[in-house]
C-alpha positions as a LaTeX table, in Angstrom:
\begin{tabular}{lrrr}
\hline
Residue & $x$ (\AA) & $y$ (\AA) & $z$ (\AA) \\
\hline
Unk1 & $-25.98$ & 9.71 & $-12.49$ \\
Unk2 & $-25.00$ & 9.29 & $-8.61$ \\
Unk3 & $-24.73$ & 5.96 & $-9.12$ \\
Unk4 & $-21.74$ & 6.26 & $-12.29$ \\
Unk5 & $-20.13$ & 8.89 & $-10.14$ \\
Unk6 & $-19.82$ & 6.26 & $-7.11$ \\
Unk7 & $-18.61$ & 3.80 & $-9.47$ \\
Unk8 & $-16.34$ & 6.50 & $-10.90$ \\
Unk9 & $-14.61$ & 7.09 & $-7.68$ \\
Unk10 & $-14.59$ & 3.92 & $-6.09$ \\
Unk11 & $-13.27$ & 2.71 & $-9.19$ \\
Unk12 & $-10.29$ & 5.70 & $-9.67$ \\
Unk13 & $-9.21$ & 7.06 & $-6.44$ \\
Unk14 & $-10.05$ & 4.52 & $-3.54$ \\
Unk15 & $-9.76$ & 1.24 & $-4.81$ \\
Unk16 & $-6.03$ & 1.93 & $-6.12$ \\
Unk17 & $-5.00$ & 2.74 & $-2.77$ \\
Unk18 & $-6.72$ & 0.39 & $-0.60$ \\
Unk19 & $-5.51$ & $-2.81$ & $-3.85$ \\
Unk20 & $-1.59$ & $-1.59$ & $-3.26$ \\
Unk21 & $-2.34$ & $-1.23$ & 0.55 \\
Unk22 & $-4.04$ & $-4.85$ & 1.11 \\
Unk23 & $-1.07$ & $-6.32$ & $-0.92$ \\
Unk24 & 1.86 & $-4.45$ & 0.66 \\
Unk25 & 0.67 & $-5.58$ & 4.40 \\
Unk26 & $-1.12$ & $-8.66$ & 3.70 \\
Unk27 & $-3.94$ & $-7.07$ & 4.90 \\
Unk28 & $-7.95$ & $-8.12$ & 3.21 \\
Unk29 & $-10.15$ & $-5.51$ & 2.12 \\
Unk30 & $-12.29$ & $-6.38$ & 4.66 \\
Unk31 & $-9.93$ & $-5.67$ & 7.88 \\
Unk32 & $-8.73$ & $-2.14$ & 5.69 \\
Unk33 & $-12.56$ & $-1.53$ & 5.88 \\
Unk34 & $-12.53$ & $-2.31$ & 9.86 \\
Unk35 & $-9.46$ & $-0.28$ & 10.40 \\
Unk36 & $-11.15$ & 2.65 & 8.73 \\
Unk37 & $-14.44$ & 2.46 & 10.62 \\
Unk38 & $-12.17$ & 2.56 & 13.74 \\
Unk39 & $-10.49$ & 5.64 & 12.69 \\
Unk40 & $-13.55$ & 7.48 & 11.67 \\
Unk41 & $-15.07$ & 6.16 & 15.11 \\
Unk42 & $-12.10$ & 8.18 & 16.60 \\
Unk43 & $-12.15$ & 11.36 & 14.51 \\
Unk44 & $-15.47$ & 11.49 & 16.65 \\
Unk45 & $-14.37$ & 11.45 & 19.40 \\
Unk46 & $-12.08$ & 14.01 & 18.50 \\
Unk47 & $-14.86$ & 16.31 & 17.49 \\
Unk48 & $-16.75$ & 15.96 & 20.82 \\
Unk49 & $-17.67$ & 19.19 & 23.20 \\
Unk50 & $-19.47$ & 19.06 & 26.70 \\
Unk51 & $-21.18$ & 22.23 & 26.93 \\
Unk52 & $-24.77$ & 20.79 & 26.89 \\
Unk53 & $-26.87$ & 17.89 & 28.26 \\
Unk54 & $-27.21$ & 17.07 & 24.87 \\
Unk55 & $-23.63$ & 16.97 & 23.72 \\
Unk56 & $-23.01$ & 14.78 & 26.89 \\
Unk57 & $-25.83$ & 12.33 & 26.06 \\
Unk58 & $-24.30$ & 12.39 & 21.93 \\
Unk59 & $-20.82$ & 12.38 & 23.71 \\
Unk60 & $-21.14$ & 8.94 & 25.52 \\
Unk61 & $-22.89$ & 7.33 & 22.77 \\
Unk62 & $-19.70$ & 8.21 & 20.28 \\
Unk63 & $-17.72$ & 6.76 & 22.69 \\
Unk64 & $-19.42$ & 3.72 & 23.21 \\
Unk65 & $-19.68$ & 3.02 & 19.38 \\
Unk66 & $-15.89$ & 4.19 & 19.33 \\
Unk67 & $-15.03$ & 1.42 & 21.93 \\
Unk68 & $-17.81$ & $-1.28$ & 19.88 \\
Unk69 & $-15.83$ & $-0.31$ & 16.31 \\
Unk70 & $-11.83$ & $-0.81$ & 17.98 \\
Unk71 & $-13.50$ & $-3.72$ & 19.52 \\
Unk72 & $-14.67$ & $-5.07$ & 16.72 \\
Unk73 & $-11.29$ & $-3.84$ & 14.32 \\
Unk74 & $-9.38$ & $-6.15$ & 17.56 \\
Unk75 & $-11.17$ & $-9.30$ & 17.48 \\
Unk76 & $-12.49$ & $-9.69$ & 14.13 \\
Unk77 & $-11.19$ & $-7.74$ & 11.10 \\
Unk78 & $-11.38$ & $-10.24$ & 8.33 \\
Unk79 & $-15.05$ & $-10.99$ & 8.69 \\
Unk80 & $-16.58$ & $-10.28$ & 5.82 \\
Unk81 & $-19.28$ & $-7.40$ & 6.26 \\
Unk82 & $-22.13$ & $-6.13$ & 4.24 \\
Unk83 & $-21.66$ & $-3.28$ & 2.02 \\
Unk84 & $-24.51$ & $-0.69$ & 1.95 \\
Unk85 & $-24.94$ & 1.26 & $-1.53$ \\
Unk86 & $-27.21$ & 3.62 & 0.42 \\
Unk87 & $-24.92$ & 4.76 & 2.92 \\
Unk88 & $-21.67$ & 4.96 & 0.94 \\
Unk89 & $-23.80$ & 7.29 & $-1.22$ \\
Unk90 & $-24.62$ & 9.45 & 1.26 \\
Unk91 & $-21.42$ & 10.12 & 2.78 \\
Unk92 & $-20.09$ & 10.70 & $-0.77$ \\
Unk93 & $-22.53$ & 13.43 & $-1.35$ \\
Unk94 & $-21.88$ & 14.55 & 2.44 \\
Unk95 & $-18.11$ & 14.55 & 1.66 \\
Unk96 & $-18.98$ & 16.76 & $-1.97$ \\
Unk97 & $-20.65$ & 19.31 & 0.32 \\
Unk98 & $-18.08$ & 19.55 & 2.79 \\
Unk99 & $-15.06$ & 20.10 & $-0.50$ \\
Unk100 & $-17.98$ & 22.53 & $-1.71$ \\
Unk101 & $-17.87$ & 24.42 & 1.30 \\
Unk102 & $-14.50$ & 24.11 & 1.58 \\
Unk103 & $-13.86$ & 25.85 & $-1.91$ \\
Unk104 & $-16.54$ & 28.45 & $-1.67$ \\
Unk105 & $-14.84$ & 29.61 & 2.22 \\
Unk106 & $-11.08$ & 29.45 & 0.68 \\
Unk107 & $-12.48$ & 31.51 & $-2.09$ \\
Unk108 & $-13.86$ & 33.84 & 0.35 \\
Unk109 & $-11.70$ & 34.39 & 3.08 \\
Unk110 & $-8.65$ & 32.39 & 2.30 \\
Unk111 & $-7.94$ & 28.40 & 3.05 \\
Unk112 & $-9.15$ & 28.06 & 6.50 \\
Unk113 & $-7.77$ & 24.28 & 7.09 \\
Unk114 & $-9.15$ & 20.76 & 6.96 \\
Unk115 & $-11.64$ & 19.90 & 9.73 \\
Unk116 & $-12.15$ & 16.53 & 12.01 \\
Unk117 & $-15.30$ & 16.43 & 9.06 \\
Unk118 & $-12.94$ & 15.92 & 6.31 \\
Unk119 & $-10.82$ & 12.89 & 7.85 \\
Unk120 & $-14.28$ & 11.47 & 8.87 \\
Unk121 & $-15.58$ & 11.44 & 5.28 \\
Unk122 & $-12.21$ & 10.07 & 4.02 \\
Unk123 & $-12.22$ & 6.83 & 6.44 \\
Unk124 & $-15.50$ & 6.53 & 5.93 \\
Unk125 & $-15.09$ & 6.67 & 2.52 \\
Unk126 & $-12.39$ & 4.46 & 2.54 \\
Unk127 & $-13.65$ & 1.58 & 4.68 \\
Unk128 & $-17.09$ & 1.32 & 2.31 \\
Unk129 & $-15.16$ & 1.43 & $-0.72$ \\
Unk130 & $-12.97$ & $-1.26$ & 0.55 \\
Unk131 & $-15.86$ & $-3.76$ & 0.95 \\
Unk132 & $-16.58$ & $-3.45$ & $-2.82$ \\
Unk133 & $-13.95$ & $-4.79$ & $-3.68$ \\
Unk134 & $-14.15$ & $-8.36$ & $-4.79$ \\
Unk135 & $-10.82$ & $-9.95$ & $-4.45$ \\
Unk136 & $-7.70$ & $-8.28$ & $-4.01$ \\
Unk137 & $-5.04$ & $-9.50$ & $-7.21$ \\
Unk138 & $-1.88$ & $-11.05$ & $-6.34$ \\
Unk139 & 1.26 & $-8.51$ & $-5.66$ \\
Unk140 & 3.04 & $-8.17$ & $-8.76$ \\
Unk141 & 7.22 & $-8.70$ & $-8.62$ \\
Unk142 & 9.12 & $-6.53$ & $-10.66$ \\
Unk143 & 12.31 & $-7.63$ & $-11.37$ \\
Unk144 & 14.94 & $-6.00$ & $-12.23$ \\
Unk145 & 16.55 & $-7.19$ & $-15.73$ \\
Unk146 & 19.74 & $-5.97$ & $-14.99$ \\
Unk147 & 19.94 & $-8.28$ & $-11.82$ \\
Unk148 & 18.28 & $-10.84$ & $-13.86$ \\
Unk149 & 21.26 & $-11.03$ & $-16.57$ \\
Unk150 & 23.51 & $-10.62$ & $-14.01$ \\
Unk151 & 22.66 & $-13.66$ & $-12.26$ \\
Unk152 & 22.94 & $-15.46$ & $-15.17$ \\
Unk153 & 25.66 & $-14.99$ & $-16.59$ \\
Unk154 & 27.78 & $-15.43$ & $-13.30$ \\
Unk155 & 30.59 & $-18.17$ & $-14.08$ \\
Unk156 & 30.47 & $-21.48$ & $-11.68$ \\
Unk157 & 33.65 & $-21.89$ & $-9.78$ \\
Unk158 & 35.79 & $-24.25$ & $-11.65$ \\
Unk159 & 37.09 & $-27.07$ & $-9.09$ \\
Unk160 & 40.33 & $-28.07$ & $-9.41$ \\
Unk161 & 41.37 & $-31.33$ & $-7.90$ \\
Unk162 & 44.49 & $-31.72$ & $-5.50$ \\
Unk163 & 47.36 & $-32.92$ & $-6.87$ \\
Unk164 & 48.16 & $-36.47$ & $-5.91$ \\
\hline
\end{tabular}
């Protein structure tokens, strides 16, 4: 059942996005999946405190996988990585808990506002999603019909010869 609802919302919400996204900037699925692992590397950092030894320990190790993901975003975004089924799964049920929560403390005391948590589960999201996708169809041109017509039915100049 986990596994329909992954293919469910890969499917619906995030491949939509990331399909009009890839062909609007020319961008593959696999640098939109870099990108994102760079921004959730950075809603990290965002999150981080330094009250204990602990937190500074967990502190410099976000940092250095922050600096390792823009790295890596810089130099080589359209290398194809491998997509894990295991881990997209689990921040899909980590993101359900966290939009569980979220309900159940707006219901309670009122809508308290997103959290760094939420934007980390949506790049996350986002950048796993992105390497399922196979191949990214060509951009589709719509043209206007009324520009159409018009262009064709525009009269040629007529050329009129000097008089001799």
């Amino acid at each position: 059942m986990i596994r329909r609802l992954d293919l469910w919302i890969g499917t619906r919400l995030f491949h939509p996005p990331i399909i009009w996204l890839c062909q609007r900037i020319g961008m593959t699925q696999f640098a939109v999946a870099r990108y994102c692992w760079m921004l959730a590397a950075w809603t990290l950092v965002m999150r981080i405190s330094f009250e204990g030894v602990g937190d500074w320990i967990f502190s410099v190790l976000i940092v250095l996988v922050t600096v390792l993901e823009t790295w890596r975003a810089a130099v080589m975004p359209n290398v194809p990585s491998q997509r894990t089924d295991g881990l997209r799964i689990n921040i899909l049920l980590f993101a359900i808990f966290d939009v569980g929560m979220l309900i159940v403390v707006s219901a309670r005391h009122g809508f308290p506002g997103f959290r760094w948590g939420h934007a980390w589960d949506l790049f996350a999201l986002t950048a796993e999603y992105a390497k399922t996708i196979r191949t990214i169809p060509p951009r589709k041109r719509q043209q206007n019909r009324a520009a159409g017509d018009a262009s064709r039915m525009t009269v040629n100049p007529v050329r009129v010869s000097p008089r001799a």
